[in-house]
C-alpha positions in Angstrom: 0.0 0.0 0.0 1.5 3.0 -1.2 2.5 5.8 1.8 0.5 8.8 2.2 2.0 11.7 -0.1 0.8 14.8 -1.3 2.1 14.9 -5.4 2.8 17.7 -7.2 1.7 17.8 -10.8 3.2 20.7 -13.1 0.7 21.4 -15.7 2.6 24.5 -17.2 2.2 23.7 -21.4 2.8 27.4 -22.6 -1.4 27.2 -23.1 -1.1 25.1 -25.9 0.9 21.5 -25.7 -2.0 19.1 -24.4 -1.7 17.0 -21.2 1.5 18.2 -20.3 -0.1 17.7 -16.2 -1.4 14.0 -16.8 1.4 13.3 -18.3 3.8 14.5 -15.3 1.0 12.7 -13.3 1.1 9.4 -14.6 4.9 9.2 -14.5 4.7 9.5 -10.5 1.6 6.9 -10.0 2.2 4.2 -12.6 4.9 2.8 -10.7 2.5 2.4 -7.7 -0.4 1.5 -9.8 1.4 -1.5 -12.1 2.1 -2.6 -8.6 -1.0 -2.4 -6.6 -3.7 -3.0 -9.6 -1.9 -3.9 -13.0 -5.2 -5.1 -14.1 -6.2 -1.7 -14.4 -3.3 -0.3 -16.0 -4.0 -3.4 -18.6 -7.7 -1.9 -18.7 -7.3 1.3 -19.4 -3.9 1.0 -21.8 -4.6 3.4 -24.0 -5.6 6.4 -22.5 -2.2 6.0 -20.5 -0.2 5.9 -23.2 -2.1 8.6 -25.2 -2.8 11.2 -22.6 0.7 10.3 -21.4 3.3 9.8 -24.4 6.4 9.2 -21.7 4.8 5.6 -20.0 4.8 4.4 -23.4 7.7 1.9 -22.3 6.6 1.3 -18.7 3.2 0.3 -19.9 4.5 -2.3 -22.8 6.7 -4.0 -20.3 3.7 -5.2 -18.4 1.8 -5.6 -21.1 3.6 -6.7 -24.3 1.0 -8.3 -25.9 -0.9 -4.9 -26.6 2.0 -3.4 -28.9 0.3 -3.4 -31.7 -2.7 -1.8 -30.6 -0.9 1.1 -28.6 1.7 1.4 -31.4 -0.6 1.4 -34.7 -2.7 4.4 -36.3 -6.2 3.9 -36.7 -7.5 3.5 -40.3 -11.1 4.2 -39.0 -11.8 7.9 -38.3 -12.2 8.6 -34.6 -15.2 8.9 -32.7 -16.2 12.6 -31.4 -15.4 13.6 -28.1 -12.9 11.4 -27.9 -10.6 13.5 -25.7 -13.3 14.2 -23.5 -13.8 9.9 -23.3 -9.7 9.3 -22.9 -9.7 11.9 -20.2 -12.4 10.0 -18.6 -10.8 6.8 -18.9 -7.3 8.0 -17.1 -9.9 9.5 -14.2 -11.3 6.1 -13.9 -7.6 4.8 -13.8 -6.7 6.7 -11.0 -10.3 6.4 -9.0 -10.5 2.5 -9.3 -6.8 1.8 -8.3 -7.4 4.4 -5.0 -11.2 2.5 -4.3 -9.2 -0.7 -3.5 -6.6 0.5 -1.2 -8.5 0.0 2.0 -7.9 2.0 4.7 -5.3 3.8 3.0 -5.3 7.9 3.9 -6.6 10.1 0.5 -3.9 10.9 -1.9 -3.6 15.1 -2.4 -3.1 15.8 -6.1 -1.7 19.4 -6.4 -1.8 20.8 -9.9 -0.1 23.9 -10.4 -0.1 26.3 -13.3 -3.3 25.4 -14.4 -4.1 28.7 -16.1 -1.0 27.8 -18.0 -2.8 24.8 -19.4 -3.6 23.7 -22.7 -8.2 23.2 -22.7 -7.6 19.4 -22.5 -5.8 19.2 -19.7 -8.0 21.5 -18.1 -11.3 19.4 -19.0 -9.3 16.3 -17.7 -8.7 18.7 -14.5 -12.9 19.4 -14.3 -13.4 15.5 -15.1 -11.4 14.1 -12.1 -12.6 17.1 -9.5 -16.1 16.3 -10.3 -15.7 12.2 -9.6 -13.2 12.7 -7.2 -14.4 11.0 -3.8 -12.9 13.3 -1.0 -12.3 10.4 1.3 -10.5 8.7 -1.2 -8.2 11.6 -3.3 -8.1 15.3 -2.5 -7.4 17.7 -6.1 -6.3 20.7 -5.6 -5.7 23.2 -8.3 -3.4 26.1 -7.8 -2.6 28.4 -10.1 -0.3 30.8 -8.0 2.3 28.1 -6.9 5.2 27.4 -9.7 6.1 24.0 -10.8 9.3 23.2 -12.9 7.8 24.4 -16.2 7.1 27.9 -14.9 10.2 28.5 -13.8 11.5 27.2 -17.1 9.9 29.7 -18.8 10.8 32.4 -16.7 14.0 30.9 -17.1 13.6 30.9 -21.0 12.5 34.4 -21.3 16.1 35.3 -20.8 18.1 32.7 -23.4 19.2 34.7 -26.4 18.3 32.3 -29.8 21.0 30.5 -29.8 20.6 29.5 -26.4 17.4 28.6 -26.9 18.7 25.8 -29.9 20.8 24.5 -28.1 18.2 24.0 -25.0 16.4 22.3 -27.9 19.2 19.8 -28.9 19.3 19.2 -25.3 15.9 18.5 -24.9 15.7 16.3 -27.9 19.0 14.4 -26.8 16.5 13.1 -23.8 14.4 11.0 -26.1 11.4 12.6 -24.0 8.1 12.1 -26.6 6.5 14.7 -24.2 9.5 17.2 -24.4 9.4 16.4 -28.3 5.6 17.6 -28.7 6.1 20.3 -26.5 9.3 21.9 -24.7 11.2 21.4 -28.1 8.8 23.3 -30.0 8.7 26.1 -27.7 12.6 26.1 -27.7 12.9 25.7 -31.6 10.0 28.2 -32.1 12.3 31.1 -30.4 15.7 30.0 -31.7 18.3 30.1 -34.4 17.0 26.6 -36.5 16.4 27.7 -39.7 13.0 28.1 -40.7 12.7 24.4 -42.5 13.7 23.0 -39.2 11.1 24.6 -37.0 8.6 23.6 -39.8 9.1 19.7 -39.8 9.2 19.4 -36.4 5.9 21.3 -36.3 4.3 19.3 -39.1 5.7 16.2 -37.0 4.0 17.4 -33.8 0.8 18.0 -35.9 0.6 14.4 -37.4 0.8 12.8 -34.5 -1.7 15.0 -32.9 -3.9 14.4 -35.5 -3.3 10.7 -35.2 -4.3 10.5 -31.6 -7.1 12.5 -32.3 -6.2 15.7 -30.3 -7.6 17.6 -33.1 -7.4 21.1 -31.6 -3.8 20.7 -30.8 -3.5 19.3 -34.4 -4.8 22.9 -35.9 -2.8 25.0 -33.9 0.6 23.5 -34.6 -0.3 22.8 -38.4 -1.2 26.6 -38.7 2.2 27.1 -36.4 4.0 24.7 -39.2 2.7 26.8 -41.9 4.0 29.9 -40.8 7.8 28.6 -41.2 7.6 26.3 -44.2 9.1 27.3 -47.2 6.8 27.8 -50.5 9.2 24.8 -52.4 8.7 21.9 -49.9 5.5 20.8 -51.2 5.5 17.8 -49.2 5.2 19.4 -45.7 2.5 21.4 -47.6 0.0 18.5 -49.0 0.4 17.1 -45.0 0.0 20.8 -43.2 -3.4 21.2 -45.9 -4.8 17.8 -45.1 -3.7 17.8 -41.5 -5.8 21.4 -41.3 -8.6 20.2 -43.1 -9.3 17.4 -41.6 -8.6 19.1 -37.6 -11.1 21.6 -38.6 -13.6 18.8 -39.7 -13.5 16.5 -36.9 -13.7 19.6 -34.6 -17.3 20.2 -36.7 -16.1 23.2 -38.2 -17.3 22.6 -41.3 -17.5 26.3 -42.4 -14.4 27.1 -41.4 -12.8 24.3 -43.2 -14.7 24.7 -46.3 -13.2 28.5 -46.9 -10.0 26.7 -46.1 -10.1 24.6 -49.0 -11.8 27.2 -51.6 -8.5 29.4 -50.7 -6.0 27.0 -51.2 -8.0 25.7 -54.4 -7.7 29.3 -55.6 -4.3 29.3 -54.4 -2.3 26.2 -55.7 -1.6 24.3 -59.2 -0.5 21.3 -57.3 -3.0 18.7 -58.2 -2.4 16.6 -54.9 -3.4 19.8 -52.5 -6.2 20.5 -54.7 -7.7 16.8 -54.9 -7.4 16.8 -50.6 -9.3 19.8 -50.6 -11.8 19.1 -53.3 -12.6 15.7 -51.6 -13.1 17.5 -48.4 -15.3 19.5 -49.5 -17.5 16.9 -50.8 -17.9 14.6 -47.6 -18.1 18.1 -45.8 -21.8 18.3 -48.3 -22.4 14.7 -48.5 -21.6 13.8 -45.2 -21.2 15.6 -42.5 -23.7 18.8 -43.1 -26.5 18.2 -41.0 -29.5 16.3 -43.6 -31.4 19.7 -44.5 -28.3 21.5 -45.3 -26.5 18.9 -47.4 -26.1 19.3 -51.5 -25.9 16.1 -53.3 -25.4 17.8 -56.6 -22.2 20.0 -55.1 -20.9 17.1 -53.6 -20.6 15.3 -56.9 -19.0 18.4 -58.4 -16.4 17.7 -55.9 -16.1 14.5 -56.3 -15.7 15.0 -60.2 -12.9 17.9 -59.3 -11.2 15.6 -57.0 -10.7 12.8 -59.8 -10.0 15.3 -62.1 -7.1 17.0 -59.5 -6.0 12.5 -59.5 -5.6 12.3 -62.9 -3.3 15.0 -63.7 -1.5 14.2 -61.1 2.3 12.2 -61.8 1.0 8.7 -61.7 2.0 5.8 -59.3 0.6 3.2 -57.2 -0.9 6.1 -55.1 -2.4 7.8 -57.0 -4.6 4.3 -58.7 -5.2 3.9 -54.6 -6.5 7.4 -54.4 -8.7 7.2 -57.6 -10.5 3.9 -56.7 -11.2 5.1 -53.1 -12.6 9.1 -54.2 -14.4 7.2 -57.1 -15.8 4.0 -55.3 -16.6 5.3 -51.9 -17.8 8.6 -52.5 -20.3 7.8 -55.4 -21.2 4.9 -53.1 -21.9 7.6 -50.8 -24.1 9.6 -52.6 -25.8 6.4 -53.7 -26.7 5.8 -50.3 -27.8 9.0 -49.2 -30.1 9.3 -52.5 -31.4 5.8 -51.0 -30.2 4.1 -53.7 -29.0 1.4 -51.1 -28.4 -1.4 -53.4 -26.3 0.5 -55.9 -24.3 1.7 -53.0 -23.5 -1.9 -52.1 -22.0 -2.6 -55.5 -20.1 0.6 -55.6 -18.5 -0.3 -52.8 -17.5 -4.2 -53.3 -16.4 -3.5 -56.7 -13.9 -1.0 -54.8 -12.6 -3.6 -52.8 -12.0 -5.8 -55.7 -10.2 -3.0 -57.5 -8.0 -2.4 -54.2 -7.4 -5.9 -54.2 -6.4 -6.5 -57.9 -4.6 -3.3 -58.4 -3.4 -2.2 -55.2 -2.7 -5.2 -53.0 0.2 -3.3 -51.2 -2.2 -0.8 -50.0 -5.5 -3.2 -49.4 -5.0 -3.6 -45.5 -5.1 0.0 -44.9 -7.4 1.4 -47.2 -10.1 -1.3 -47.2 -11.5 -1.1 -43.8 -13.5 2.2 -44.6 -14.5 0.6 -47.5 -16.0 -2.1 -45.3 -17.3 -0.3 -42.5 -19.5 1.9 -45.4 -20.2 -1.1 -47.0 -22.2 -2.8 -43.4 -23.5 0.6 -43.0 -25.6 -0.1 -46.6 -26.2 -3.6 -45.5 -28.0 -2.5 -42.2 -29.7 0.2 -44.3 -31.1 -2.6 -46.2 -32.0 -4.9 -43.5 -29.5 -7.3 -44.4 -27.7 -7.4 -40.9 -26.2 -10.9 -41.8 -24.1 -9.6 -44.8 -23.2 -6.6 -42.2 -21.8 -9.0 -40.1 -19.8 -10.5 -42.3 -18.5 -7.4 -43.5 -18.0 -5.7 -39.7 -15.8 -9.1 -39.2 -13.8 -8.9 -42.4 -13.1 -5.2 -41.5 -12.1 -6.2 -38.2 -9.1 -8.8 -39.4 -8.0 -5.8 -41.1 -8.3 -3.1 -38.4 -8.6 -5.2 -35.1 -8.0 -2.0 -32.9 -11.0 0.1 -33.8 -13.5 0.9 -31.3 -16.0 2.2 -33.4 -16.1 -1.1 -35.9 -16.8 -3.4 -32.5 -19.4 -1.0 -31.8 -21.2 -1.4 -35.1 -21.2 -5.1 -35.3 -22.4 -5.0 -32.2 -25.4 -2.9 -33.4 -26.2 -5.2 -36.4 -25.8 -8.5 -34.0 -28.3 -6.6 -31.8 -30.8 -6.2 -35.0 -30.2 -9.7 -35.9 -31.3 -10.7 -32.5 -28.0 -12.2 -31.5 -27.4 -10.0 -27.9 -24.7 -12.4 -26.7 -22.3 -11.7 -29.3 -23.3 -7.9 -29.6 -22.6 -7.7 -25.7 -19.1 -9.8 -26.3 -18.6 -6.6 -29.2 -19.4 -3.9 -26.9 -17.3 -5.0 -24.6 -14.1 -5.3 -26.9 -15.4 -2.2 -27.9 -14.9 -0.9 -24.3 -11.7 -3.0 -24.2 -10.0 -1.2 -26.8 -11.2 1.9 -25.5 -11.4 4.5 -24.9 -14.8 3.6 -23.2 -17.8 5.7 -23.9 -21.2 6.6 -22.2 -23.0 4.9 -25.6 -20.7 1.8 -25.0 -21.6 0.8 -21.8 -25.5 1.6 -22.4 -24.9 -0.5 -25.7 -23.4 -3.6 -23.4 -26.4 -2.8 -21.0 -29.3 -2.9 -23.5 -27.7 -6.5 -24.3 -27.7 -7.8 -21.0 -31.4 -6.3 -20.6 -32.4 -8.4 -23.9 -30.3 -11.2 -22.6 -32.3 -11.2 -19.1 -29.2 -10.2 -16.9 -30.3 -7.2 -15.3 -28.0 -7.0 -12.6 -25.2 -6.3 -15.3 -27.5 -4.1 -17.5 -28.0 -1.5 -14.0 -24.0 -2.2 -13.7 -23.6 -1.2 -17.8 -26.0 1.6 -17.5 -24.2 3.1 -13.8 -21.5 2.9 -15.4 -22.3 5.1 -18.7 -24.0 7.6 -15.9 -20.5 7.5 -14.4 -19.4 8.8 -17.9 -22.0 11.4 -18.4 -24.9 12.3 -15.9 -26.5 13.6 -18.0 -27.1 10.6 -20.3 -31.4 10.4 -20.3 -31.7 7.2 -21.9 -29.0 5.4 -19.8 -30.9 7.0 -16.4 -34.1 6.1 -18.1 -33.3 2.4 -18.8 -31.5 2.1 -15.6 -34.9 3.5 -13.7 -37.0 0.9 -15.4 -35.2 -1.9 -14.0 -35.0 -0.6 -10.8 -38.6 0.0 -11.1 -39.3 -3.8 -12.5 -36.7 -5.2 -10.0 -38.9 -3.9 -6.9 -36.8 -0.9 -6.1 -38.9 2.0 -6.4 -37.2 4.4 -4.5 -34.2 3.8 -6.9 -36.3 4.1 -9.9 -38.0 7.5 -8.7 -34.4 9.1 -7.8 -33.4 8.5 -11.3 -36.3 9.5 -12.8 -36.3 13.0 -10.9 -32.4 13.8 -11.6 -32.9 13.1 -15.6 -36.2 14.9 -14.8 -34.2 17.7 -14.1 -32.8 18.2 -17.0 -35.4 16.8 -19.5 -38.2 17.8 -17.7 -41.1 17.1 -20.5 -39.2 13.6 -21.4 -42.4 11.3 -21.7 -40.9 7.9 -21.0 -39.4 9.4 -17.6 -42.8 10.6 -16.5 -44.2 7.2 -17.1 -41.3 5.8 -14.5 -42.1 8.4 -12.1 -46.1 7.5 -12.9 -45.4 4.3 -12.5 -43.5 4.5 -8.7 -46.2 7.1 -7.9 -48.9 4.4 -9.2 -46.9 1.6 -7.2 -47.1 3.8 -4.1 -51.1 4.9 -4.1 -50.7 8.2 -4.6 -52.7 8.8 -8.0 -53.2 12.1 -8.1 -49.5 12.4 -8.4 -49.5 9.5 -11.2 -52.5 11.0 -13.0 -50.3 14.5 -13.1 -47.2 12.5 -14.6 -49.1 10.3 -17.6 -51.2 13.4 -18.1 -47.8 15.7 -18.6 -46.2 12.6 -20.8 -49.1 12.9 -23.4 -49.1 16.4 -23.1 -45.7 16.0 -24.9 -46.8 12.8 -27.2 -50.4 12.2 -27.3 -49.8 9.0 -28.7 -47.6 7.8 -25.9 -48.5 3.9 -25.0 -47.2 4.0 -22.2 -48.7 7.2 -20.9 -52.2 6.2 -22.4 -52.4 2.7 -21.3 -51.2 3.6 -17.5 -53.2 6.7 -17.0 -56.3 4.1 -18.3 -55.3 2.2 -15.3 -55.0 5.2 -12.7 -58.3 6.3 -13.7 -59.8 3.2 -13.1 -58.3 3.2 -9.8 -60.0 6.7 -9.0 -62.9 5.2 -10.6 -63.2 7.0 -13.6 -64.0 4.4 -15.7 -65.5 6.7 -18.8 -62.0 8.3 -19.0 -60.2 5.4 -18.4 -62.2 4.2 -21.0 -61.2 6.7 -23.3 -57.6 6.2 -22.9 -58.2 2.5 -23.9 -59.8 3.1 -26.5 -56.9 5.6 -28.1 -54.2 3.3 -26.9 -56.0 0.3 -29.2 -55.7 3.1 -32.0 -51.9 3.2 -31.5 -51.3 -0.3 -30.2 -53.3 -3.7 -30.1 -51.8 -6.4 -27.3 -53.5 -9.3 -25.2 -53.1 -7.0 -21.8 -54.5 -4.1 -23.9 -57.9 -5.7 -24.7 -57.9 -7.7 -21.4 -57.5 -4.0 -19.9 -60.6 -3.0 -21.9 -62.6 -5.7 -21.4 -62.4 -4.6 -17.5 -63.3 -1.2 -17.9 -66.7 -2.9 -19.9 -67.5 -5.6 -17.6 -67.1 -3.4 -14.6 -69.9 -1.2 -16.0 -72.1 -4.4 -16.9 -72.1 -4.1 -20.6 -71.0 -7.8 -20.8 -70.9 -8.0 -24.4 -68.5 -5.2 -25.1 -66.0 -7.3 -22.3 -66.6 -10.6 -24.1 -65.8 -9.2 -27.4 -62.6 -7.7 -26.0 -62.0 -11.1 -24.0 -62.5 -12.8 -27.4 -59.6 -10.7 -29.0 -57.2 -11.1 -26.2 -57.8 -14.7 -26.7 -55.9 -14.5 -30.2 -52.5 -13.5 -28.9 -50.3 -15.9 -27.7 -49.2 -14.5 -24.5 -52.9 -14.2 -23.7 -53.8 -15.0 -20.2 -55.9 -17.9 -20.8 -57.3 -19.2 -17.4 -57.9 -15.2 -16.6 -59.6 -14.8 -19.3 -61.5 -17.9 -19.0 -62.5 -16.4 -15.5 -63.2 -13.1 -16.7 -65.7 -14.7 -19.8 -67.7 -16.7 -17.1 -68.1 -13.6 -15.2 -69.6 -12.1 -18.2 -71.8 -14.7 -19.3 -73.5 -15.1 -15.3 -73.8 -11.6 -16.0 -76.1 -11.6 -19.0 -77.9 -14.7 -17.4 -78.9 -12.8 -14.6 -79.9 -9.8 -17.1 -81.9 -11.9 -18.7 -83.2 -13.6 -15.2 -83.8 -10.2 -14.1 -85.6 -9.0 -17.2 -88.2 -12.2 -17.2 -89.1 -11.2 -13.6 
């Protein structure tokens, strides 16, 4: 059990090199935590090594088998938010491996220089304060006490240029991947290196930024880059233009990166540059503009520009990669938002036979997108089968992609199969980083698999991630609610209430607990306010039928039968019905609902069978009644 300590976490990054403090925090606790919980560190792999560039090594030695996963770039695109999820993940690191150590006094993080801090380490800062149990680990932020960087910089602020290069060969000699992304560049930035220099190592920092998906930090050192390169290196161009573009679309900037690309169209003859650009600015319309804004007919005209930019370009094995993918994948994407589904489909297998026959070099890395589209059109066709089989031939490609285990989950969930979708949200989680929708995924398959002790652990869990999360609150309140735990279900129900305070599905919990506990006025106010929101709602409609039976209102209650039969027919529906008529004596109504709950196959037979003799004394004794 590690001693108690108070541990002082520099987070100084110039405002502008990210997770410069979780990476000086990790390099103090992942000694203590490979020791004390090495499961963990197994667990949550990746956001160590990502958040934290300099435990690259210390990780790999305990876990060697994952080198290939820490150590290769994703062909899939990265999910969004997926800072916000890694910064979570190292949180939930550091929480778990502190929850075990019983007894053990809390541990006092001190982070200093926190104004100095680039935004994601100060949204990893807000993450772990907020889930921080005070018994447990005490974070204290402090921006007035200087750690080691800002005295550095002071430091700095007084090293002529060429003091400053040779700080940054001395930095560089350290073989440091954090000083490399950060310290060097600020040292290099101010000193003698010639411009080409500063540029590379810039466009270097950039890349890998980009890469890991830090997409703000990407932009700013690209546009940093830019400032230095020289107008003949072309290459460091094409990757500061694509690096740009594509930060500024996965920050949803879409504007911003479209006036991007119509400058550098309008500036540059190199057909390279302009087929990046003219490509972006095709998914940007076909893709990623919200539905009502997109233009299908613009994005073809970019498509058409960006094989046109291909083919005038010197020609190699790239470049027939290149065409096959812009040609293939995007017409295969307009095909499939037109709806033309099937044509789609072809589109994109007769791309992956092209890659394969002409490119086979380049097939691994390019054909997983290819793929993952290619599912996408098969669930958009109902064919979750073929989507399968396609999710799983992407996979043996790109085994390290969340996002692909997360999809084949889906389609195994709309083929019916939750055992192996919950086996793919949970490699999904496994890979990481995990994700609020992950773990209500994983929950919604235990739920269909009839484990709902790990569906309320799956959905906690996502609530861990996000309070906020409605539907994982919601789900997680029903089982409560079914399990026999009402006063769970209502707390739920009123903190998602909160902040979705016309949601008609939570209303229906809260009805339901308020129905559960007698107090129908209450429950009459909740179904009422649901189908103020959805008049249609079955729930609220068949459960305010049943409150105002209870209050004896059976000429309401009747009415709300009636439209829920309009919306949805079921045995329990017409069962329900046929109440509400036999308890007013009109036996033949009841027996005619009776009859049609009869027809279902979950009907309640020997209920009903009680429920029909009840109805048929009843018209004897009418008729007894009426002879008198």
């Amino acid at each position: 059990m590690p001693a108690a300590r108070t541990v002082a976490v520099d987070c100084h990054a110039f405002g502008r090199y990210p997770y410069v403090g979780c990476n000086n925090l990790m390099r103090q606790l992942l000694p203590d935590i490979c020791r004390d919980s090495p499961d963990l560190v197994r667990e949550f792999a990746l956001c160590v090594v990502t958040l934290a560039p300099d435990t690259h090594t210390d990780v790999l030695d305990l876990c060697p088998d994952l080198a290939e996963a820490l150590g290769k770039p994703a062909a899939i695109p990265f999910m969004l938010n997926r800072t916000t999820w890694l910064a979570h993940g190292l949180a939930s690191l550091v929480l778990r491996w502190r929850s075990r150590l019983d007894g053990a006094p809390p541990l006092k993080l001190e982070f200093t220089n926190t104004a100095s801090a680039d935004p994601l380490q100060r949204e990893f800062l807000d993450i772990l304060s907020l889930r921080a149990d005070p018994d447990l680990l005490e974070v204290v932020r402090d921006d007035e006490n200087d750690g080691a960087e800002a005295r550095s910089e002071r430091a700095a602020a007084d090293l002529t240029p060429e003091e400053h290069l040779v700080r940054a060969e001395e930095l560089t000699a350290r073989k440091q991947r954090s000083l490399d992304l950060g310290s060097v560049l600020h040292h290099l930035e101010h000193s003698t290196a010639s411009p080409d220099v500063v540029a590379r190592a810039f466009t270097a920092a950039a890349e890998h930024y980009l890469t890991v998906g830090f997409y703000e930090a990407s932009l700013h050192t690209a546009r940093t880059a830019a400032r230095y390169a020289t107008h003949g290196d072309l290459a460091t161009a094409r990757t500061l233009c694509s690096t740009t573009v594509y930060s500024l679309m996965h920050l949803g900037r879409l504007d911003d990166a479209e006036a991007f690309c119509t400058v550098r169209l309008s500036t540059t003859d190199d057909p390279r540059m302009g087929m990046i650009c003219s490509y972006a600015l095709g998914v940007i319309q076909a893709r990623l503009r919200p539905p009502e804004q997109r233009d299908l007919a613009k994005a073809a005209q970019h498509m058409a520009q960006a094989i046109a930019f291909l083919d005038s370009a010197p020609q190699g094995p790239g470049e027939t990669c290149n065409r096959i993918f812009v040609d293939k994948n995007f017409r295969a994407l307009l095909a499939a938002r037109a709806g033309r589904t099937d044509e789609a489909i072809r589109l994109e297998q007769e791309g992956l036979a092209d890659l394969r026959r002409l490119c086979p070099e380049r097939f691994r890395a390019e054909a997983p997108i290819l793929l993952q589209n290619l599912s996408k059109a098969h669930l958009a066709s109902k064919r979750a089968d073929l989507a399968v089989a396609s999710y799983t031939e992407a996979i043996a490609l790109e085994p390290f992609s969340a996002d692909l285990y997360m999809e084949r989950g889906n389609a195994h969930r709309a083929r019916g199969d939750h055992r192996a979708a919950l086996a793919d949200y949970r490699m999904a989680i496994q890979v990481g980083p995990p994700t609020p929708e992950m773990h209500f995924n994983a929950g919604l398959a235990c739920a269909a698999g009839h484990d709902s002790e790990r569906a309320l652990d799956e959905y906690t869990l996502a609530l861990e991630l996000d309070p906020a999360y409605a539907r994982a609150r919601l789900n997680r309140a029903a089982l409560h609610y079914r399990s026999g735990r009402p006063a769970e279900a209502a707390q739920d129900a009123d903190a998602a209430l909160r902040t979705e305070p016309d949601h008609p599905d939570l209303l229906c919990i809260r009805g339901l607990v308020n129905l559960s506990s007698g107090d129908l006025e209450a429950a009459l106010a909740d179904f009422s306010r649901a189908l103020v929101r959805d008049p249609s709602h079955p729930a609220a409609l068949k459960n305010r039928s049943t409150t105002l039976f209870a209050m004896e209102d059976v000429a309401q209650a009747l009415r709300d039968a009636d439209r829920y039969l309009t919306v949805r027919t079921d045995a329990a529906a017409f069962l329900h019905r046929g109440q509400l008529h036999q308890s007013r004596g009109s036996w033949q109504q009841a027996l005619a609902d009776y009859q049609q709950a009869a027809g279902y196959d979950d009907a309640d037979h020997a209920e009903l069978g009680r429920r029909r003799s009840a109805c048929l004394q009843g018209l004897v004794d009418e008729a007894t009644h009426a002879r008198a």
